[in-house]
C-alpha positions as CSV (number, residue, x, y, z in Angstrom):
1,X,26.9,187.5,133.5
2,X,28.2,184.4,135.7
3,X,30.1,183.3,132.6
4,X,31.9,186.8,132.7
5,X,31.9,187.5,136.3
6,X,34.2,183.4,136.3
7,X,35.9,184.3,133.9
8,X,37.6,187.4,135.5
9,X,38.0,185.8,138.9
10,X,40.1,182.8,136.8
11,X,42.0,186.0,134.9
12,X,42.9,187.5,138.6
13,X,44.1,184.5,139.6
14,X,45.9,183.9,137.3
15,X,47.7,187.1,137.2
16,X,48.0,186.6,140.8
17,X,49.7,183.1,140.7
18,X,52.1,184.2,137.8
19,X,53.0,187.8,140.5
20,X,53.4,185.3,143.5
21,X,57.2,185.0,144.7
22,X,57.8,181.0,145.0
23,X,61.2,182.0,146.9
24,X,63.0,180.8,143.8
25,X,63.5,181.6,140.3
26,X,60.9,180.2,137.6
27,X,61.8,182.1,134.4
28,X,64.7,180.6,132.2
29,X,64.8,177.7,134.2
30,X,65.0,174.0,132.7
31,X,63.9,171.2,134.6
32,X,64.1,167.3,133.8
33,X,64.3,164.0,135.4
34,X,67.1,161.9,135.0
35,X,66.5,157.8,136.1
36,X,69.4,156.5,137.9
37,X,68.1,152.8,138.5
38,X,71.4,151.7,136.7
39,X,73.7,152.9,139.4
40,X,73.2,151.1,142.4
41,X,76.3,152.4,144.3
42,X,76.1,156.0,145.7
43,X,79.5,156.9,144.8
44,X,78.4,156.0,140.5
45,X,75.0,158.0,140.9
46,X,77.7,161.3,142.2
47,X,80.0,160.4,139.9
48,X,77.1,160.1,136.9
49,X,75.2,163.5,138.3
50,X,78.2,165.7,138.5
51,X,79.7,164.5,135.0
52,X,75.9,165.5,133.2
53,X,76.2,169.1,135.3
54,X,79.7,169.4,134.1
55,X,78.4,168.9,130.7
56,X,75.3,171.2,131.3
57,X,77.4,174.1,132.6
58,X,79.2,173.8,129.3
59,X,76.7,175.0,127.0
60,X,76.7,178.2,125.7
61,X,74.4,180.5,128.1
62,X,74.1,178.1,130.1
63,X,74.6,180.4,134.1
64,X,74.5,177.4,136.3
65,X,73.3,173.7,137.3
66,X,72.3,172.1,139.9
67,X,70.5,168.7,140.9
68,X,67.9,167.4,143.1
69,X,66.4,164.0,144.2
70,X,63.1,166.0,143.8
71,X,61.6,168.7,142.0
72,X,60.9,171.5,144.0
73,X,56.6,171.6,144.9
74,X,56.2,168.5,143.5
75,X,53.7,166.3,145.2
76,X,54.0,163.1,143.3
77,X,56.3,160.7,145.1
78,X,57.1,162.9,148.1
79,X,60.5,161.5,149.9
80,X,59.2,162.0,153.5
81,X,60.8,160.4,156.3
82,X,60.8,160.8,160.4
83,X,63.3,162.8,161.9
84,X,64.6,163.2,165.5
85,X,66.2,166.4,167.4
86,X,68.9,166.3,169.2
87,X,68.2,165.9,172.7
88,X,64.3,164.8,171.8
89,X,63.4,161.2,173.0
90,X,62.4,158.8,170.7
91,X,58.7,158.6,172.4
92,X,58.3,161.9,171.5
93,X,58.2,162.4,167.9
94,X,55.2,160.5,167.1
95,X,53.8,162.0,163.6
96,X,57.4,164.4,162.9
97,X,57.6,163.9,159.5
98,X,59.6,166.2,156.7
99,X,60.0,166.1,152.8
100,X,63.7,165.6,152.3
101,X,65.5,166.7,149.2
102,X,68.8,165.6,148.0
103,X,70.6,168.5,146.6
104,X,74.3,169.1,144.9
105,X,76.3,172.1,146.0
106,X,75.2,174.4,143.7
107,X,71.2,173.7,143.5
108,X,70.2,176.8,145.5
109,X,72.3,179.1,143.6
110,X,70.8,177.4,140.5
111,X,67.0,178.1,141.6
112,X,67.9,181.3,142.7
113,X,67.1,180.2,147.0
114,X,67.7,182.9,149.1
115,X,69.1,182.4,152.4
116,X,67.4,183.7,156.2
117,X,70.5,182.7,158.1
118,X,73.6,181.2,157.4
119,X,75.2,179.6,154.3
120,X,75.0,177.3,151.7
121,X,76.6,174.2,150.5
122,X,80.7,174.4,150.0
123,X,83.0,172.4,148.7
124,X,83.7,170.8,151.7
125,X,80.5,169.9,152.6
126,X,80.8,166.7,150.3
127,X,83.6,164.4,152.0
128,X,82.5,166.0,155.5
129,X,82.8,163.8,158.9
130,X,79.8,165.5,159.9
131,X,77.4,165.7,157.4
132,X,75.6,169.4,157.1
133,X,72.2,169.9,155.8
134,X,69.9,173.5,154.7
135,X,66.7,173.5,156.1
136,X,63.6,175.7,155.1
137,X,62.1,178.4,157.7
138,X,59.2,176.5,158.3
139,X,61.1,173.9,160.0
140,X,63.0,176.1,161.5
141,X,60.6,178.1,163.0
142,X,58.8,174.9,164.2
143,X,61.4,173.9,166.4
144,X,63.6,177.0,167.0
145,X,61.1,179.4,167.5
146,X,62.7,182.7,168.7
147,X,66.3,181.6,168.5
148,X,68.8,180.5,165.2
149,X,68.5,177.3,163.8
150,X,72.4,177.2,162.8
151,X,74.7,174.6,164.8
152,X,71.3,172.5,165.6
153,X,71.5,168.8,165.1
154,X,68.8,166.1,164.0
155,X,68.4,162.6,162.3
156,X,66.6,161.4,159.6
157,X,65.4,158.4,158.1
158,X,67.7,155.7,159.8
159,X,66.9,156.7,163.8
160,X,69.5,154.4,165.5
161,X,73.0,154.8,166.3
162,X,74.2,154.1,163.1
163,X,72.3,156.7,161.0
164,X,74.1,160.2,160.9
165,X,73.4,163.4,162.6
166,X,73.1,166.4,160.5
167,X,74.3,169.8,161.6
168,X,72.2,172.4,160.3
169,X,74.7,175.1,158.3
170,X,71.8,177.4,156.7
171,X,67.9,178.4,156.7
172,X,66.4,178.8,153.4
173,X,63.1,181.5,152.7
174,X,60.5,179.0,152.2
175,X,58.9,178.2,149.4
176,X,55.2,178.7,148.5
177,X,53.0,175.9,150.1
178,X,52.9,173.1,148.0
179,X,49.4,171.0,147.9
180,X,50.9,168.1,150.0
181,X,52.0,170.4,152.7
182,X,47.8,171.9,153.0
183,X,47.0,168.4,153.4
């Protein structure tokens, strides 16, 4: 009876996981990790990515491509780094840590990412002045409860005058909670 009853809970739950929305597309999607230890220079690794999605996109059937330092809800390796608001004082961040994600331009379109509020990546995004970045409604609703997240500014990894603010150009539906964000 236990061996029944346990196997019909795992049966459920695994209907249930297979039913839950993620916020992105799952089906007909190929993933794969691509090392880029050879290209030590920014500008080669772009270069190198965009020339392999070019190629990608070219395959028969093939809808769209995109790229990401990270696969999304993976927990090994998470790139976390500390991150300041605009307007916040350094003293008072202690602990304000976030998973960032290097994406190109077409990534969310590619995962099928639906936007809460305002837009995604554009073409010129890339050679921008002002770097823009997408953030997820978790974070937004963290630090702009009750008010848009668009036009908002913060900093990440490199806190100091030399490290670049990011304007905030669009608010993505989160994704299901990962097991390093339960931790």
């Amino acid at each position: 009876m236990v061996l029944l009853t346990s196997g019909g809970l795992l049966l459920r739950t695994f209907q249930h996981l297979r039913n839950t929305d993620l916020g992105m597309r799952s089906e007909k999607l190929l993933t794969f990790e691509t090392p880029l230890f050879r290209y030590p220079d920014f500008d080669r690794r772009v270069a190198f990515v965009n020339a392999e999605l070019e190629k990608i996109r070219a395959i028969p059937g093939v809808v769209n491509a995109g790229a990401s330092s990270q696969l999304p809800l993976r927990v090994k390796d998470p790139q976390a780094t500390f991150y300041l608001l605009a307007g916040q004082s350094k003293e008072s961040m202690p602990g304000q840590v976030a998973l960032m994600r290097v994406v190109t331009r077409d990534y969310f379109a590619t995962i099928g990412a639906r936007l809460r509020e305002g837009r995604f990546f554009d073409m010129s995004d890339r050679r921008s002045e002002s770097p823009v970045a997408i953030v997820n409604e978790t974070f937004a609703n963290r630090h702009f409860p009750r008010r848009s997240a668009i036009g908002e500014r913060f900093q990440y990894g490199q806190l100091n005058e030399e490290g670049y603010w990011y304007t905030i150009v669009g608010v993505v539906r989160r994704f299901v909670r990962s097991a390093w964000e339960k931790r």
